[in-house]
N, C-alpha and C positions, 0 to 999 in steps of 0.2 A: 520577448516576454509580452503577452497580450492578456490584457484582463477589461472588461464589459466596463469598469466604471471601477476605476483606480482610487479614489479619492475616497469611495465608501468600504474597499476592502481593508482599511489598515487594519492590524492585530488590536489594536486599543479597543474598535468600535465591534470584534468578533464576541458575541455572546457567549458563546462556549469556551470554556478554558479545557482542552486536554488534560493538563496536572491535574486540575480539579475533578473533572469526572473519572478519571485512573483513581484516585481517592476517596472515589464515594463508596465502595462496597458493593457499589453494583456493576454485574457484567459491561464491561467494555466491548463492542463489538466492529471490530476493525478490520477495513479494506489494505490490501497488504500493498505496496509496489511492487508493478509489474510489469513489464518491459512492453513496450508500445497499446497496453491494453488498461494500465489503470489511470488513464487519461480521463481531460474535464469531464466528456460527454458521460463516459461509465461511471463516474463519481458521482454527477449529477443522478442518476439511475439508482443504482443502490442506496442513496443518502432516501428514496422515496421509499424503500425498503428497509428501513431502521438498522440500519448502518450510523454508528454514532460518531467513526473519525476516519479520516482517507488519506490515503499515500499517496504522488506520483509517483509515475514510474522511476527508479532511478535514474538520476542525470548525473555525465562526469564532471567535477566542477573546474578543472582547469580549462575546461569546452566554454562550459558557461560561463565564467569570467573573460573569457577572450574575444567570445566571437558574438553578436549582437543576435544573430542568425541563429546561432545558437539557442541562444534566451527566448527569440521567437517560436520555435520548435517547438524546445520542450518545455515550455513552462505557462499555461496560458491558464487563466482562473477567472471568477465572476464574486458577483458579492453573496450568492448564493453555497459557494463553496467551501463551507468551514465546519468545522473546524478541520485545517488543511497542515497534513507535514508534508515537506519536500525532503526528498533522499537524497544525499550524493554519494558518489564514487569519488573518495577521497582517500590520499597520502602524504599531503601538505598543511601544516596547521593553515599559514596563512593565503590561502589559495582557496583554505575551505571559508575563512573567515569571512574573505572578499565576497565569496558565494550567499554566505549568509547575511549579509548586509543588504546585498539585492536582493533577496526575497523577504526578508523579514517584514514590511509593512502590506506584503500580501497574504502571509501566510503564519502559521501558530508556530510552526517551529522546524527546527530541519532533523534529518536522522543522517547519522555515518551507514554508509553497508558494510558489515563487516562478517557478513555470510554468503556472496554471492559464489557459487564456489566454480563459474565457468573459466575454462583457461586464460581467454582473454585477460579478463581482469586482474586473475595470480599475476599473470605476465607482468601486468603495468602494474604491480604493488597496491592492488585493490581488493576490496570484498573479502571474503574469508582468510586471506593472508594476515588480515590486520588480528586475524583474533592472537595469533601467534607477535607481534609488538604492540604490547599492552603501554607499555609510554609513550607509543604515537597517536593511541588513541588518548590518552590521556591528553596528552599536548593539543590535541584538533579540539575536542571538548572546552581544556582550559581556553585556548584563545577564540573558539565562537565568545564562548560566555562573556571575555572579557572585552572584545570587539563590538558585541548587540548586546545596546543599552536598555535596551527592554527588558525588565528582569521576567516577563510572564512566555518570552521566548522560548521555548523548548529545546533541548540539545540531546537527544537521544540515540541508540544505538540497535542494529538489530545484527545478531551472531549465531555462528554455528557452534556445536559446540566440541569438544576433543575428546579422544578416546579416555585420556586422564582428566577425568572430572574435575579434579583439585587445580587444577589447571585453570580450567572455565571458571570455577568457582573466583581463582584469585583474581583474571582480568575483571569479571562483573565488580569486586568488590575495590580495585583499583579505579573503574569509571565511579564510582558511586563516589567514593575519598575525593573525585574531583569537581563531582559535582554535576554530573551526568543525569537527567528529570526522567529517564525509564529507561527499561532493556527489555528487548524483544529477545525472544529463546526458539528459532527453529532446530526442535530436538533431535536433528543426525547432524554426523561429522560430516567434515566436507567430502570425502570421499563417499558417503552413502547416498542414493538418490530416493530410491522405489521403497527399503527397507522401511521397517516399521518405525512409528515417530517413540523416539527413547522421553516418555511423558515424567516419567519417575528420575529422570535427572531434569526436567524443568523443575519438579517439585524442590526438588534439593536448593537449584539456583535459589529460589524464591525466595525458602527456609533461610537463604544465607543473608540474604539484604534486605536494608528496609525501604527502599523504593519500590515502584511498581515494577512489576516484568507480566510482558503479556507472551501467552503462547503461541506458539506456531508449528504448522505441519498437518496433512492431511485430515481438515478437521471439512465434512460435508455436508451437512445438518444443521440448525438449531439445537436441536438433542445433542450431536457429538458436542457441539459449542459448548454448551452447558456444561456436559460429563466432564468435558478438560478442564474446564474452569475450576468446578467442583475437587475434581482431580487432584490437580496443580497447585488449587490455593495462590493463583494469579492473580491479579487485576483484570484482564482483559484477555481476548482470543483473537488472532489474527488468519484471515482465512485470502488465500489465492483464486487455487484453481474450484474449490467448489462455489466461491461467485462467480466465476466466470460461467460456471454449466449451469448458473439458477443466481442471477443478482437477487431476488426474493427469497432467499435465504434467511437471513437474518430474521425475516417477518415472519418466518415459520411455515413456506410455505415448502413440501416436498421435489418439486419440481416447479420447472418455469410456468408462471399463470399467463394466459395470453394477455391479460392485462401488461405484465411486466415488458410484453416484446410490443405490446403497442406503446407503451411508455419509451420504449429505446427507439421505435421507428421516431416519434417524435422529439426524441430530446437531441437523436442524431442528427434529425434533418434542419433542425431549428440550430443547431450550432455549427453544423458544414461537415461535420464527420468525414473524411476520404470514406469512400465505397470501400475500399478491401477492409479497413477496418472495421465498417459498418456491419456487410457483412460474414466476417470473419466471428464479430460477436453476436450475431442471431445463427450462425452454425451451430456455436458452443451452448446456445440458451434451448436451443431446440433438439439437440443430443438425444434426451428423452422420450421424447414427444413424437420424433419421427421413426418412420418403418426405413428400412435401409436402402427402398425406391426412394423412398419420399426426400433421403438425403442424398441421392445420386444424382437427382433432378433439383432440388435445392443449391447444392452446392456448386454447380456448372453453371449458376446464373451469371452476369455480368454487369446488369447496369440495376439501377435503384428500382427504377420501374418494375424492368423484372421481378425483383423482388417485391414489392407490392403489390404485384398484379398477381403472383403465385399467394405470396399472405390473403389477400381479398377472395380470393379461389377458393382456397384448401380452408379457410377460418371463417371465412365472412366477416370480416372486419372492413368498414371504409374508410380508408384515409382518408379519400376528400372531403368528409363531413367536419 
């Protein structure tokens, strides 16, 4: 676990309370977890594009209770990264508890996944199996809360949802009886991928409790943000992959501004970003923007250079200024 200056990140000294802006009436607009991609560097990126609250990618927490290496990996923050939830991959109250203890004076609060729906995870009794034992979530909720004495800690949950609605309906209202501060709603079953996002059973969840729940699912825009929200009667909107093809989203803008990718050349190279990753997320930012030459020869680069020397080219942009 690495963070810039430990001592000014606690949750005490974080200005922004999550509960509290999920509460306010106004759009919530939220960076989702996302597997090797909603790391420090991208958080830092979109938080400059009004992005109001960020995930990490999910981490499994018996990894990260065990192995320090581990912590090191995946969990690295700055005092500039908040308000910050950490996700786990969890099936053990106390294993998720431990997890939450080391991170709580980094960060606002942690989430369970309880929709990731890739086989791995079913396997090891993870992510969207969990929607299916509503008392083990229950039980990982109860013993965070009772474990992290910070009562401004977050314990939150994000889920898929079931073919029998009343179903969904009962676990959301079973975390809430325990004391659960929000629920996320990506609206397909676990078996559905590409299909269309079922928005009219988020509304229902919503309808059913009195906490926050923020949306989730193929939401690209500013506009589509809005509409679902509108929609839904949510708190908040949660968006993946269309930050990933435009972190200037949220600001309203339609596509990547090159301002946005000179903002990432510099927040990467200033935090050490790996190259593949680096460039993996100016592939996805530049989707748009490029001709299908122009990403045959992009995407075959190899070292940073190269990619700066083709940005400086094709943009006229200088990094060394």
């Amino acid at each position: 676990m690495k963070s810039d200056c430990l001592q000014t990140t606690t949750c005490q000294e974080r200005k922004k309370d999550p509960i509290e802006m999920l509460h306010s009436g106004q759009l919530v607009k939220v960076c989702a977890p996302m597997v090797r991609y909603s790391k420090l560097a991208f958080r830092t990126l979109v938080r400059k594009y009004s992005c109001d609250l960020c995930y990490t990618p999910m981490i499994v927490a018996a990894d990260f209770v065990k192995s320090t290496k581990a912590r090191d990996s995946e969990f690295t923050t700055n005092r500039g990264d908040c308000p910050l939830i950490v996700q786990f991959a969890a099936n053990d109250a106390r294993i998720l508890s431990d997890a939450a203890r080391i991170v709580c004076p980094y960060a606002n609060g942690i989430d369970i996944n309880c929709g990731c729906p890739q086989r791995w995870a079913l396997a090891e009794g993870y992510g969207a199996c969990l929607i299916n034992r509503p008392e083990l979530v229950q039980d990982m909720v109860k013993q965070v809360k009772h474990q992290v004495e910070d009562p401004r800690f977050s314990v939150s949950i994000k889920i898929r949802i079931h073919d029998d609605l009343t179903r969904t309906v009962d676990l959301c209202r079973k975390a809430e009886a325990t004391g659960v501060s929000w629920i996320t709603v990506h609206g397909r079953t676990v078996e559905e991928r590409h299909q269309p996002v079922h928005y009219e059973a988020i509304k229902i969840i919503k309808g059913s409790l009195s906490i926050p729940v923020i949306a989730n699912g193929d939401i690209r825009s500013l506009k589509e943000a809005e509409n679902v929200w509108h929609t839904t009667g949510t708190d908040g909107v949660m968006v993946a992959r269309g930050l990933l093809g435009n972190p200037a989203m949220f600001a309203g803008y339609e596509e990547t501004p090159l301002k946005c990718i000179w903002d990432w050349v510099d927040i990467a190279l200033e935090l050490g970003t790996p190259y593949m990753c680096f460039h993996q997320h100016l592939m996805y930012m530049m989707e748009k923007i490029t001709s299908r030459q122009e990403k045959r020869v992009f995407n075959a680069l190899s070292s940073t250079s190269a990619v700066l020397d083709y940005l400086t080219d094709h943009y006229g942009i200088d990094w060394t200024s």
